[in-house]
C-alpha positions in Angstrom: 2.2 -38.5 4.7 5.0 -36.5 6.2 4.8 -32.3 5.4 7.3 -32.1 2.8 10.0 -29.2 3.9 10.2 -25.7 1.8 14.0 -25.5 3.1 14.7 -27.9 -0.2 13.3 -25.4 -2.7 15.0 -23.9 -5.5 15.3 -20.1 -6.3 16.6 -19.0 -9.9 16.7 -15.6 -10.9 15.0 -14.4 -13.7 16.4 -12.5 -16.8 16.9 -9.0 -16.7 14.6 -8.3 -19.8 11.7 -10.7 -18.9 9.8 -7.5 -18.4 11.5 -5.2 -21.0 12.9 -2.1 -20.5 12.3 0.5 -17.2 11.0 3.1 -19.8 8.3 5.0 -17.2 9.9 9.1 -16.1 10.5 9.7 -12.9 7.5 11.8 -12.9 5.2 9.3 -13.4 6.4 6.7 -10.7 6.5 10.0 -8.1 2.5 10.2 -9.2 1.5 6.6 -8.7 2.7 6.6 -5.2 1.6 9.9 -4.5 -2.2 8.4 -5.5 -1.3 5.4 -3.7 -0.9 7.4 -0.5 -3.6 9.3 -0.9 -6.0 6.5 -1.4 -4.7 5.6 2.4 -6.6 8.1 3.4 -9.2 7.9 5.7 -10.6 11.5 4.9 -12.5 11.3 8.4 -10.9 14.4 10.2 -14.4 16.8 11.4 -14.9 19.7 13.5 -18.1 21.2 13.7 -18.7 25.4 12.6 -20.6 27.9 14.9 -23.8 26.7 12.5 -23.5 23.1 14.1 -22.3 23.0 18.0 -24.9 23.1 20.7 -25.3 27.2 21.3 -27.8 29.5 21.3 -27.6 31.9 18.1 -29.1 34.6 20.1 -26.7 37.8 20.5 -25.2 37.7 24.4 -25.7 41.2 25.2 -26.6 44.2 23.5 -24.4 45.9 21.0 -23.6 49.8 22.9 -23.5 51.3 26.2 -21.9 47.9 28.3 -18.6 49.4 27.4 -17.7 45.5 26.6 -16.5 44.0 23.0 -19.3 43.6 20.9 -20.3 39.9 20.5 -22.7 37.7 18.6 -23.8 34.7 19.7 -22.3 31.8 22.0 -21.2 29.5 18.7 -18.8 32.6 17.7 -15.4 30.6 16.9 -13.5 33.0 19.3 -15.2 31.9 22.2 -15.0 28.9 24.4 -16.8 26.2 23.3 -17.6 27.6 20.0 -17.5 26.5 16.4 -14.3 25.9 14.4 -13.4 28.2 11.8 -12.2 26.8 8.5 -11.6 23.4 10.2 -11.3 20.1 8.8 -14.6 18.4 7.6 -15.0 15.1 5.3 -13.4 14.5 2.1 -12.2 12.0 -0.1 -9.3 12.7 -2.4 -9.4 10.5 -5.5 -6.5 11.0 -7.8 -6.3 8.9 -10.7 -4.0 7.3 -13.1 -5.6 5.8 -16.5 -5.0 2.0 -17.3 -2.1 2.5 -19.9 -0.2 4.6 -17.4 -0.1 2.1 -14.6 0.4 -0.6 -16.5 3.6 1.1 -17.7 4.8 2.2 -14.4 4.7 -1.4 -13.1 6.1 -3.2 -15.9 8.9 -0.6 -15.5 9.2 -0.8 -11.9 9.2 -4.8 -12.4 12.1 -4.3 -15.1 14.4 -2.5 -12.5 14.1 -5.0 -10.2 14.7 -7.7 -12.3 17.6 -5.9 -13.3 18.5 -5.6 -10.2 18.5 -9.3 -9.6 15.3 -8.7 -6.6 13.2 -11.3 -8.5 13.1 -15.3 -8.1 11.3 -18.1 -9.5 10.4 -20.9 -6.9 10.1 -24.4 -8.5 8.2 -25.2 -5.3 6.9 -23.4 -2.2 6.7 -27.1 -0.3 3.3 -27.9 1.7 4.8 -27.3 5.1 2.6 -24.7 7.0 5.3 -24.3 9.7 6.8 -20.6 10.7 10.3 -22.7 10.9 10.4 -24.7 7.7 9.7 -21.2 6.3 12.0 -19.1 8.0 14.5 -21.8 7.3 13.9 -21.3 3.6 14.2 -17.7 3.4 17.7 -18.2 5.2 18.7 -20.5 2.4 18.0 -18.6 0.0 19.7 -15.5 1.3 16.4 -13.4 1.5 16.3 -10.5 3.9 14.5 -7.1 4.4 11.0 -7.0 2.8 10.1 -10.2 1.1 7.0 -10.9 -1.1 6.1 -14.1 -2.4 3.6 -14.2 -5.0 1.5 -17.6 -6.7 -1.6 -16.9 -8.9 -3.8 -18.9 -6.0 -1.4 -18.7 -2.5 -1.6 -22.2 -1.4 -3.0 -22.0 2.3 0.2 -23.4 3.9 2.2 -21.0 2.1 0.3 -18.2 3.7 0.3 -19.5 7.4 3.8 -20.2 7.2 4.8 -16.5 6.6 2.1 -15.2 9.2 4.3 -14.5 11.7 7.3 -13.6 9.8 8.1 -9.8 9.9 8.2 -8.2 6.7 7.6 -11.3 4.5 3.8 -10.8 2.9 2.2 -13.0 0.1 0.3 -11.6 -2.2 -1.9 -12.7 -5.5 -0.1 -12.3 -9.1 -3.7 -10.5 -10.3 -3.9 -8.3 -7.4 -0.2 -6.9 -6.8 0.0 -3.4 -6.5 2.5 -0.6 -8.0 3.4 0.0 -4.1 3.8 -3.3 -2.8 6.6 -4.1 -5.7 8.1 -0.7 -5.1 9.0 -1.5 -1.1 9.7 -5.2 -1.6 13.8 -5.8 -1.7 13.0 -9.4 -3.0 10.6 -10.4 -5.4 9.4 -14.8 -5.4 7.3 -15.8 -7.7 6.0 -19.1 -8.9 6.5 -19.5 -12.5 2.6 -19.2 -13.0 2.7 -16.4 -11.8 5.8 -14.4 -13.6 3.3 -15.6 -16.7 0.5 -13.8 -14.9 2.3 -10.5 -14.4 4.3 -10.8 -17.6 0.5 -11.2 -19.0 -0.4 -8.6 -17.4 2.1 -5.8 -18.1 2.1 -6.7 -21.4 5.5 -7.7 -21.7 
């Protein structure tokens, strides 16, 4: 049976109160990408202190009478191929934002853009896997910039067929992230999953 082409699929936008009101302060969507970015962290960075670089701890030369500086030992910061002082080391930053708080900032964030018009329902993605059936489809439906499509299970066509379009991403309904919404300039969803985030938000 012949792939059946995605370039035939239907986009309708969906209502500008099918999430409710964008009620969440200005504060509070600052803070959930702020804790986004900071989870991006690797928190890797290390430099080693005079206690942990290879050197002798034993004092160079005696204190008086070499009319030189006095010095300690050869892991002193100030000299070559000593320690660092107050460097970097390890650490992992975990800033948190309780259940009730992100689920208001991304029913909000999900009420602007529907607002905005930035979200779709797809009667059908199609069950061609091909890169030019797909970018044919975004063309037709006027969809530029940063595109996500999201299903409750991504059909595997549906994902290879946006592999090697730039800026187009698919992503589950139960797994979409405050950040990922907030970049995306268009929104397509299957209608299982607008009842998955609609669900989910509590709208």
């Amino acid at each position: 049976m012949a792939a059946e082409s995605p370039a035939s699929a239907d986009l309708s936008i969906v209502a500008s109160d099918c999430f409710g009101a964008a009620d969440a302060s200005a504060e509070l969507l600052h803070r959930m990408l702020t804790v986004h970015a900071a989870r991006q962290r690797q928190g890797t960075a290390n430099t080693k202190s005079r206690g942990e670089v290879s050197a002798s701890t034993a004092k160079l030369y005696r204190q008086k009478s070499t009319g030189r500086a006095r010095a300690g030992s050869a892991g002193s910061p100030i000299r070559r191929g000593g320690g660092v002082a107050f460097g970097p080391g390890p650490r992992r930053t975990r800033p948190q934002v309780n259940e009730r708080e992100r689920r208001q900032a991304v029913r909000s964030l999900l009420a602007a853009k529907a607002a905005e018009e930035s979200i779709s329902v797809a009667a059908s993605w199609g069950n061609s896997a091909k890169t030019r059936d797909r970018a044919a489809w975004l063309s037709a439906a006027g969809l530029s910039g940063r595109v996500l499509l999201v299903d409750v299970d991504p059909p595997e066509e549906l994902q290879r067929s946006v592999r090697n379009i730039p800026n187009v991403g698919v992503e589950r309904a139960d797994t979409l992230n405050f950040y990922e919404i907030a970049v995306a300039d268009h929104i397509v969803a299957s209608q299982a999953a607008l009842h998955a985030l609609q669900e989910r938000v509590g709208a």
